[in-house]
N, C-alpha and C positions, 0 to 999 in steps of 0.2 A: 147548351140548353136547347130541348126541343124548339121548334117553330109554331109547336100548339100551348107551348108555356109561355114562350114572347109574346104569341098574341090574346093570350089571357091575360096577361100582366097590363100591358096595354090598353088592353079593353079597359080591364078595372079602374086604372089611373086614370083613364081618363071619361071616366064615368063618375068617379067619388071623388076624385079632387078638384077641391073651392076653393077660393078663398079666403083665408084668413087672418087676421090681420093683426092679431099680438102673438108673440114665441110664445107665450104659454097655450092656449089656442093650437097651436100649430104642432107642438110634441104630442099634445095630447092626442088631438086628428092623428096625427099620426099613427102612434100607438096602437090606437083603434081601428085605423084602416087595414095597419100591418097585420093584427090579428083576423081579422076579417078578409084580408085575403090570400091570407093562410088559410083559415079555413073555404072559403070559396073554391082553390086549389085544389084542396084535397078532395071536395066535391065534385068535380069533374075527372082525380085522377090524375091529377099533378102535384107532385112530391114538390114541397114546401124548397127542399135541396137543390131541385134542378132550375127554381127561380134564381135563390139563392146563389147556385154556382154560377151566374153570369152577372146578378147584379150586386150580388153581395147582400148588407142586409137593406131589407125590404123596409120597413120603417125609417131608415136612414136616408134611402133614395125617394119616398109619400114626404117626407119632410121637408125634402130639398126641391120638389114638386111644389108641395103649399108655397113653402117663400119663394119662388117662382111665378106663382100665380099673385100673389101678395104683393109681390115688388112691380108684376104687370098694370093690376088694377090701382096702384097709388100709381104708378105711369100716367093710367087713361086718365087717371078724377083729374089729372092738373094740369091737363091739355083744355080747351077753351071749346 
């Protein structure tokens, strides 16, 4: 994968991914971001593919992001 798709990818995740805090919530987010940055991608000129062939599917990895941020901030709330 180019290094102007990595850091497009990048950028985006960590621009549009919040927290969320039920699995239902969180596929949906998903879904949504996935599709959006696909198209985002293709707006600048980056084939949806060349994400794709380094992280595999994109919605899968925004998902695993959210419950990441999810499992962060129930971390923080129950510290003092």
């Amino acid at each position: 994968m180019s290094e102007h798709a990595i850091e497009f990818l990048r950028g985006f995740i960590g621009e549009k991914v919040h927290c969320q805090h039920s699995p239902i919530k969180i596929e949906k987010q998903a879904e949504t971001l996935a599709k959006e940055c696909a198209a985002k991608a293709a707006e600048v000129g980056i084939p949806l593919e060349d994400i794709q062939e380094e992280v595999g599917d994109i919605q899968e990895l925004i998902a695993s992001r959210l419950e990441e941020a999810a499992e962060a901030d129930q971390g923080n709330a129950a510290k003092p």
